[in-house]
Structure formats: C-alpha cells, structure tokens
C-alpha positions as CSV (number, residue, x, y, z in Angstrom):
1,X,-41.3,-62.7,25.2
2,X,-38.8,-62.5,28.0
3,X,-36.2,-59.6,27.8
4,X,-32.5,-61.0,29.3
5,X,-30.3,-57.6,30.5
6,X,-26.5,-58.2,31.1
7,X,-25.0,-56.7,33.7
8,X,-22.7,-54.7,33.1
9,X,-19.6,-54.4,35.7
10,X,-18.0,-50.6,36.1
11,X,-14.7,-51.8,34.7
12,X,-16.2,-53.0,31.2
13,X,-17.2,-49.5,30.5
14,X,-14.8,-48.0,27.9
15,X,-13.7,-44.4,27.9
16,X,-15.2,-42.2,25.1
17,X,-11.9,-40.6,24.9
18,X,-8.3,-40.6,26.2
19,X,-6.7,-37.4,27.8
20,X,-4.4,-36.4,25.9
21,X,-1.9,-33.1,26.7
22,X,0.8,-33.3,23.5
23,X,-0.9,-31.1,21.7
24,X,0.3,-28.5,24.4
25,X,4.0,-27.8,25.3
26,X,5.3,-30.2,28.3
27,X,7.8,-29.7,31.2
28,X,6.7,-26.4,32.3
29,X,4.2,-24.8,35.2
30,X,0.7,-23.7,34.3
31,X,-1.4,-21.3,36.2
32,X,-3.9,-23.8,38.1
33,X,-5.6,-21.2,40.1
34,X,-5.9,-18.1,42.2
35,X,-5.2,-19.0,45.9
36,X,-8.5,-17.5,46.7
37,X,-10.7,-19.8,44.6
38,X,-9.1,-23.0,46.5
39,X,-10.5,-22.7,50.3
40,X,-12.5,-24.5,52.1
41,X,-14.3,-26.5,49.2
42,X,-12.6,-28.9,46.3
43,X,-12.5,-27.6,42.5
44,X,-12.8,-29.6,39.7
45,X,-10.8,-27.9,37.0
46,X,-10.4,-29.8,33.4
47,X,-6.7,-28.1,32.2
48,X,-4.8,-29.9,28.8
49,X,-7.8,-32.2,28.6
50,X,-7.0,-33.3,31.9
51,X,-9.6,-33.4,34.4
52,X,-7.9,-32.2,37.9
53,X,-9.3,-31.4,41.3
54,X,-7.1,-28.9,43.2
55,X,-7.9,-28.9,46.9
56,X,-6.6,-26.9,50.4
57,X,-6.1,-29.6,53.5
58,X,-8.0,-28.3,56.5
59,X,-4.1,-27.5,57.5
60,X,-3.5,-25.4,54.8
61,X,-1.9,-27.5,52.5
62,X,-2.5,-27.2,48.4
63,X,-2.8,-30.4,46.7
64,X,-4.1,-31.4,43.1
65,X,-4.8,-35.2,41.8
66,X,-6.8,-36.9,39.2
67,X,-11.0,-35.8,39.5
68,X,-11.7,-39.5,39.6
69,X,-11.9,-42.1,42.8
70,X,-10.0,-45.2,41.4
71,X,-13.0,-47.2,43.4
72,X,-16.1,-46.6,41.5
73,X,-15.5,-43.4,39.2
74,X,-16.9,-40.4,41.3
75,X,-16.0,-36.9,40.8
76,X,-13.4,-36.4,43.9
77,X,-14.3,-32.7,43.5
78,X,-17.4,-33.9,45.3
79,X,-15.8,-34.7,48.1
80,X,-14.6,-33.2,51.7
81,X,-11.7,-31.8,52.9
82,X,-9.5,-33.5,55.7
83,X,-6.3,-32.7,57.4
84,X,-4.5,-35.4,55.8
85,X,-5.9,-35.6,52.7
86,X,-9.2,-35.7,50.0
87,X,-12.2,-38.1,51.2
88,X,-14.3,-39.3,48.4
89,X,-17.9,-38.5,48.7
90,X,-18.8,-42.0,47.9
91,X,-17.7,-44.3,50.0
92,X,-15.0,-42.7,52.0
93,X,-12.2,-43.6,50.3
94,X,-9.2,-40.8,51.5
95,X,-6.2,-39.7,49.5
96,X,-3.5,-38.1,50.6
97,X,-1.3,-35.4,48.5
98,X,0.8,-38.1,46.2
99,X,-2.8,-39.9,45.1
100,X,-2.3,-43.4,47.4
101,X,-5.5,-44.4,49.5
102,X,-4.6,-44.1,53.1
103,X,-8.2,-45.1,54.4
104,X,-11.3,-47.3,53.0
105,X,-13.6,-46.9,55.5
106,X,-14.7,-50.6,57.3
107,X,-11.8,-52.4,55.9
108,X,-8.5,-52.7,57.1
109,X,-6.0,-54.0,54.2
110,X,-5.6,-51.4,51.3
111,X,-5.1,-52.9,47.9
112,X,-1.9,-51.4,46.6
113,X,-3.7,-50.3,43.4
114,X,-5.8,-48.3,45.1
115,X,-4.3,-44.6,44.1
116,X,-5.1,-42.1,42.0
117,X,-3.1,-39.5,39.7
118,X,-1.2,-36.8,41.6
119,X,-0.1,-33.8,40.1
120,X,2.9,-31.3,41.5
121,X,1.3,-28.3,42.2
122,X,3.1,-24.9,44.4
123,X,1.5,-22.3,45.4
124,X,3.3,-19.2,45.4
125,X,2.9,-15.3,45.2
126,X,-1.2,-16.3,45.4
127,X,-0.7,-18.0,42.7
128,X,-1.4,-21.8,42.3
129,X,0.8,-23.3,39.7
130,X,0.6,-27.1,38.5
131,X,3.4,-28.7,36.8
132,X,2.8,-30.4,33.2
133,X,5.7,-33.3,32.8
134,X,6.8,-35.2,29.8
135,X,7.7,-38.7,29.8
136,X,11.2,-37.9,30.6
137,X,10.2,-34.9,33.3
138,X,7.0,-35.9,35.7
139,X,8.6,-34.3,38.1
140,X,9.5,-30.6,38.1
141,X,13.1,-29.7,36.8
142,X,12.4,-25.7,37.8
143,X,10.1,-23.5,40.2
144,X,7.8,-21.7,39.2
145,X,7.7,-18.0,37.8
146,X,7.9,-15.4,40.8
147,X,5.8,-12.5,40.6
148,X,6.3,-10.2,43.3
149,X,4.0,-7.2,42.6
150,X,1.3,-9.0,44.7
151,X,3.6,-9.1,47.7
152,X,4.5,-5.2,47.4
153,X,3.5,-2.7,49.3
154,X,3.1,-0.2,46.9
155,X,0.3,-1.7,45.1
156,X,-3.4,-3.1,45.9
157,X,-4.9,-5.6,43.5
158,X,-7.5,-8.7,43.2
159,X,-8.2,-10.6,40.4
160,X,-10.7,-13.5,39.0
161,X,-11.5,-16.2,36.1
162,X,-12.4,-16.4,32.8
163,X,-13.4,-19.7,30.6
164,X,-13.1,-19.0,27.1
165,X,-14.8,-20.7,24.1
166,X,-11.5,-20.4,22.2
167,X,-7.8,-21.8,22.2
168,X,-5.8,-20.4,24.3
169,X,-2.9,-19.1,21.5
170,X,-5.7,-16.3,21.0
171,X,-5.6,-14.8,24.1
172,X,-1.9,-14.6,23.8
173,X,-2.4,-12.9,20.7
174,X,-5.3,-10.3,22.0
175,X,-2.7,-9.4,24.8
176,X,0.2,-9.5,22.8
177,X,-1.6,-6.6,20.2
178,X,-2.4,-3.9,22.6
179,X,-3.0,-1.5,19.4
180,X,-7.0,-2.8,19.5
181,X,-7.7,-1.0,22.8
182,X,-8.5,1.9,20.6
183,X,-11.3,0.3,19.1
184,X,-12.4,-2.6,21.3
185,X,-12.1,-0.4,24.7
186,X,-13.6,2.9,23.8
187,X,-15.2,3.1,27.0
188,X,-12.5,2.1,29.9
189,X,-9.0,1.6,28.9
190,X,-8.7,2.7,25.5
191,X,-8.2,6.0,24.2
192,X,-7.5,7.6,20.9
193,X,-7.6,4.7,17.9
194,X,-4.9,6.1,15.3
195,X,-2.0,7.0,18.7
196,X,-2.8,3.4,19.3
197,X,-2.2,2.1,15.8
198,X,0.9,4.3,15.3
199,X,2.5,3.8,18.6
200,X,6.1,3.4,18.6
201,X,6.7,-0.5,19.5
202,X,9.6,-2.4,20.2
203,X,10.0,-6.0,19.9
204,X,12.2,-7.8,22.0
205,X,13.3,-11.4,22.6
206,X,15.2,-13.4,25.1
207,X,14.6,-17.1,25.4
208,X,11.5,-18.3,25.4
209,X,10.1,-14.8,26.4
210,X,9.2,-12.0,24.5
211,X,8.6,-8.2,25.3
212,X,6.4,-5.6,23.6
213,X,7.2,-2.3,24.4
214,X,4.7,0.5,23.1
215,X,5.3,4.7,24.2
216,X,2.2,7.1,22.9
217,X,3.3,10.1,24.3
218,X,1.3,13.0,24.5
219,X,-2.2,11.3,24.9
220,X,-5.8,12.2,26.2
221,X,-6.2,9.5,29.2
222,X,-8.6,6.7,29.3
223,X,-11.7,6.7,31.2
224,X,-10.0,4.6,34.1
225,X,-7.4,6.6,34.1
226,X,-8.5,9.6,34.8
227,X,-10.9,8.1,37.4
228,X,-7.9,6.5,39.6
229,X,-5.6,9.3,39.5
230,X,-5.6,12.8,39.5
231,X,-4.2,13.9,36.0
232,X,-3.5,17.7,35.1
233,X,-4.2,16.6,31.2
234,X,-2.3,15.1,28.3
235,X,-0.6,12.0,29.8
236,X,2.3,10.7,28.3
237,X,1.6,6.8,28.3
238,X,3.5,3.0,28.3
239,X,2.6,-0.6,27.3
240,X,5.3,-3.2,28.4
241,X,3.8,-6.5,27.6
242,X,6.0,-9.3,28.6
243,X,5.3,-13.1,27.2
244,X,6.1,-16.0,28.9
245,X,4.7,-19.4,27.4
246,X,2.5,-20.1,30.8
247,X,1.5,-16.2,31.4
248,X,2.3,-12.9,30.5
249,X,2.8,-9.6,32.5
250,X,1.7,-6.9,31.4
251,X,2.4,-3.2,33.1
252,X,0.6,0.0,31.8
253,X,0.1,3.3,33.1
254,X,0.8,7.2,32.2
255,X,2.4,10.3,33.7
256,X,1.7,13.6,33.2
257,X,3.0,14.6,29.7
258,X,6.9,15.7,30.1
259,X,6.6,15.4,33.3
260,X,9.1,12.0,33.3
261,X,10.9,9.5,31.2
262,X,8.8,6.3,30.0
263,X,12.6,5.0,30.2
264,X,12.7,5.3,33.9
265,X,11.9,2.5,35.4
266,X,11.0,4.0,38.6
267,X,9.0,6.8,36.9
268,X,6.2,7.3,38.7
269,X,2.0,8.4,38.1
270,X,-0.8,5.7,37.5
271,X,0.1,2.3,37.3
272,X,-1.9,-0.7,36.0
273,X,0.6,-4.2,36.6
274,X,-1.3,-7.5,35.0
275,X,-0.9,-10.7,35.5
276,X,-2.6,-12.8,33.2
277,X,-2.5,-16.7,33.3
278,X,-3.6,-18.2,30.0
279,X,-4.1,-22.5,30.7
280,X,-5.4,-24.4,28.1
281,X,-8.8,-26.7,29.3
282,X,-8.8,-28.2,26.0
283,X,-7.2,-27.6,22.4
284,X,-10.6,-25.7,21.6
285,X,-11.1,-23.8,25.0
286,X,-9.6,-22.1,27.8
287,X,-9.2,-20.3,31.1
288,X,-7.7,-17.2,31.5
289,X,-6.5,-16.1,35.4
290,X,-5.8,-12.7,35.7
291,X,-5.2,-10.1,38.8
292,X,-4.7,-6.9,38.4
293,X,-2.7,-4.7,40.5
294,X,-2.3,-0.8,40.6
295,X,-1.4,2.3,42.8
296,X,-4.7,4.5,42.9
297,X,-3.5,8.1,45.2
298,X,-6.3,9.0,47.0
299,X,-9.5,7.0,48.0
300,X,-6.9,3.8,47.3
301,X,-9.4,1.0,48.5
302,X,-12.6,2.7,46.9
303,X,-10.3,3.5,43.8
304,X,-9.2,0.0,43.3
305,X,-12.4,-1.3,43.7
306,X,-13.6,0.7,40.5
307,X,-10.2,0.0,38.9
308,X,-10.6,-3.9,38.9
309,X,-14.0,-3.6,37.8
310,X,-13.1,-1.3,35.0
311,X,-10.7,-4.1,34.3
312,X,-13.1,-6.6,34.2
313,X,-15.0,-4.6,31.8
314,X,-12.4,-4.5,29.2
315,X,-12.0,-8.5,29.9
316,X,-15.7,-8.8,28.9
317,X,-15.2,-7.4,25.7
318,X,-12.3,-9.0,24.7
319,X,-13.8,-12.3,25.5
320,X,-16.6,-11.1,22.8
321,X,-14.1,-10.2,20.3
322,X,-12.0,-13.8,20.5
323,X,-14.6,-15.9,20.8
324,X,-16.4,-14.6,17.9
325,X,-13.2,-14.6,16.3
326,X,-12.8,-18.3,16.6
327,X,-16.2,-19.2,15.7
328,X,-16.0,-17.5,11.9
329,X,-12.3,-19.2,12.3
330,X,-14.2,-22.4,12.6
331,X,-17.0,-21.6,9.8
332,X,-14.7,-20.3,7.4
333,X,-11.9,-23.1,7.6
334,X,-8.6,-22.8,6.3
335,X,-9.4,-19.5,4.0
336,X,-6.2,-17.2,5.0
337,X,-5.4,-14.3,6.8
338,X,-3.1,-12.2,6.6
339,X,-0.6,-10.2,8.9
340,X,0.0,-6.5,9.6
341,X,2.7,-4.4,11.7
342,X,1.1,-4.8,15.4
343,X,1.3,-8.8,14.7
344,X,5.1,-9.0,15.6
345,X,5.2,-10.1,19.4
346,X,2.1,-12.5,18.8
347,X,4.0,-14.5,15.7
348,X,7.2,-14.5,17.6
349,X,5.5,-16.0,20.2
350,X,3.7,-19.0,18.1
351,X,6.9,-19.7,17.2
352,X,8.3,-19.7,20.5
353,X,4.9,-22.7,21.3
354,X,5.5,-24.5,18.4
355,X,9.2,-24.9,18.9
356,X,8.3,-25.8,22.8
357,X,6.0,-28.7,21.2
358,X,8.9,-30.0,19.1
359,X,7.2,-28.8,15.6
C-alpha cells in the first residue's frame, strides 16, 4: 500500500485564531516596556492579543512591529539588531522602523508586499510606550503621559516586570484598594489592619482619571519604612493613588506624627512614588511594569537597594492574592459578589474602561 502526502505550501496554513484588541479600549498609549529591558537584544512581547517585538537600533533608536517575517513566518524576535533596522534570523530579510523590507539578502528587486506591521511606539521618561489605534486613529492623536519623578533629582528608583495569570482590570482594582496592605503586607509595607480599613479616603474624579486619597494619621510605621528612614515613632501617613486607564501613580510615604501637613504638598519625610503600568497580553492575562522611586536619607544607594526589593516583596504577594482570586473567579462562574466602602475608586474606574470601550 503506497502512502501519497500532499504538500503543503506555508500560505495554506490557516491561523488558529485572529488577533483581536476590541475587547480593550483603543486610541490611547500602553506601557510597552522599561527602557532597560530593550538593549542590545529584540523582545517579543504578546500585548492586546497582539504579538509585538519591540527592538533598540544599534543607533539608539526604539522601534516595535509585528513578531512575524511576512517571508516564511519566523519569530522576528529571533533576529539581530542593525543600524537601520530589524534583520530576520531566517533568511536575512531587514525591516526598517515603519515595517517595509529594505533588504532580501541575494536579490535585488523587493516585492512591494514585502512589509510587516509597524506599531508607534516613544520612549519617554524610561518609559516605552506603544500606541493602540482604532480604525479611525492608527496614528497617534496625543503623546504620551509624562512622568517626571524618574528625571528628578531628589529621588533614586529602578523597577522591573510582572506577567500575571489574570486580567488586567484586577490589578487596577488591588492598587486602587490600598486598605488590603493591612492584611496582605504584614511583613513590608503594611501596618496596622483596622487604621487601614478606617482610613479617611477621598474619592476624586476628573476625566478619565481618578484619585484616591487616604490620611492614617498617627500610625506605627511599616517595616520598610522604618528601615529607609530614620523615624522618631508614630508617623503620620498618606496614600495618593492616581488612575489613569494605561497606568496609575501612586505616591506614599509618612512624616513624623504632627510634625507636618499631609496637605502640603511639599511636606517632606519618607517617600515611596510608584509607577505602575498595567498592559493587557490577553483578555485573561497581563503584565504589570512598575518602578519604584523614593528618597531614602542616609546610606541612599544601599537603602534603595532594600527599598525596591522590599517592594518587590509586596508585588509577590499581591500577585498570589489576584491570581488566586481569578482562578475561584473562573471555578465559581457568575455567582455574585458584592461591594464594600474601600471599592469606590476601583468601580469608578470600570466605568471609566467600559465607557472608553463604547459599552
């Protein structure tokens, strides 16, 4: 019995799926990356179901297209870095910065389909931000956020990556709700449980931001408090959580108790300034790109150093908490939950996504 196999030709192989990014809001910038994780090698990064490579030209330059050569289907992430452009690891294919083919290696005409999909991406404030367009908006109709704290001179900070096995509307929600740090952060940045619950809070909203603003006055300081700076005792502390629908910012900290105003903007003792980019990957997981920036007294490198791994700390457990959250989410279906008074800023914020989506 003689077995016949067809060949089968690249281009006859259907995709299992489609990307598709409308189940996120459109016309905005993401957080793509730190400027640190994009040197000298390509990174493949899959953001609203969209698989991307971001890449740094050997002359500096910041450029993000589609992870796929438009020749024979190989990751782009896998290839090398040239002053002019991405070369693909395959066959030498190179792209420049708006996704055309500039070179196929031993041949001299370039078919005009020969390009790939480019993505705007500016990198700003060490911070690599890619724009999502509709339809209507491909191209960016804004810049994107500032965020000057890593640019000032009163403050050291560094930062890193999670991946999260959760939608990305629950991180907004952990970091909206600062009153878990009593319970969830014993051990760093947490503090006394029932000051945390009864904090006073303010919600505020302007736009398509929101900010949470939370005083407990007259507290015992954290662990990583009291380990970056030299407090005499009780601390009167601040949460000022600010969302924006790409990122929030979040700035914490403590003075000695009536020792200033937590009006005072310019007040002064510890300060902890987040930033924390949430981009979806796909509707069911995430990344979350933080730094973390403070203004340790004495020691300051040696200080930091323990205050960003303190930080890290608390990330870890947080990333527990919401993925375990999602997964009885997932087991138990649609049964209901219910709302309580530190759930303000996060359900002003859903709304604020769900009327960016249109719903």
């Amino acid at each position: 019995m003689t077995t016949t196999v067809q060949a089968i030709h690249p281009n006859d192989i259907k995709s299992a799926s489609i990307p598709d990014r409308s189940s996120f809001p459109l016309d905005m910038w993401y957080v793509a990356a730190l400027s640190k994780e994009v040197q000298d090698k390509p990174l493949a990064r899959t953001l609203l179901n969209e698989a991307i490579v971001i890449y740094r030209t050997t002359d500096g330059q910041v450029g993000a297209l589609e992870d796929r050569c438009c020749h024979r289907a190989l990751p782009l992430s896998l290839g090398t870095l040239e002053e002019t452009g991405l070369r693909c690891g395959y066959h030498g294919l190179l792209f420049n910065s708006s996704g055309k083919c500039i070179e196929i290696p031993g041949q001299d005409k370039i078919p005009s389909k020969a390009k790939v999909a480019a993505y705007p991406v500016k990198e700003q404030d060490d911070i690599i931000w890619i724009w999502f367009g509709s339809k209507e908006n491909p191209q960016p109709t804004c810049e994107p956020p500032a965020y000057p704290v890593h640019n000032d001179d009163r403050y050291l900070y560094d930062g890193d990556i999670y991946h999260y096995e959760a939608p990305y509307q629950l991180i907004h929600d952990n970091l909206l709700d600062l009153s878990h740090l009593g319970y969830v952060h014993v051990h760093t940045i947490g503090g006394n449980a029932k000051i945390h619950m009864n904090a006073e809070m303010k919600v505020e909203q302007e736009g398509d931001s929101v900010r949470v603003t939370r005083y407990m006055p007259d507290s015992t300081p954290p662990p990583t408090y009291t380990a970056a700076y030299p407090f005499k005792g009780q601390v009167d502390r601040w949460q000022e959580i600010v969302f924006h629908p790409s990122h929030l910012e979040i700035w914490t900290g403590a003075v000695d108790v009536n020792t200033e105003s937590l009006d005072d903007r310019n007040r002064g003792g510890f300060h902890l300034k987040g930033f924390h980019g949430v981009t979806p990957e796909t509707d069911e997981t995430s990344f979350y790109i933080w730094t973390q920036a403070s203004n340790p007294t004495s020691n300051p490198e040696e200080n930091m150093k323990l205050v960003i791994e303190q930080t890290a700390l608390t990330f870890d457990e947080d990333k527990v908490v919401i993925e375990a959250q999602y997964a009885n989410m997932k087991h138990f279906g649609d049964k209901k939950m219910i709302d309580i008074h530190v759930d303000v800023g996060a359900n002003r914020a859903r709304r604020i996504i769900k009327q960016l989506k249109g719903e």
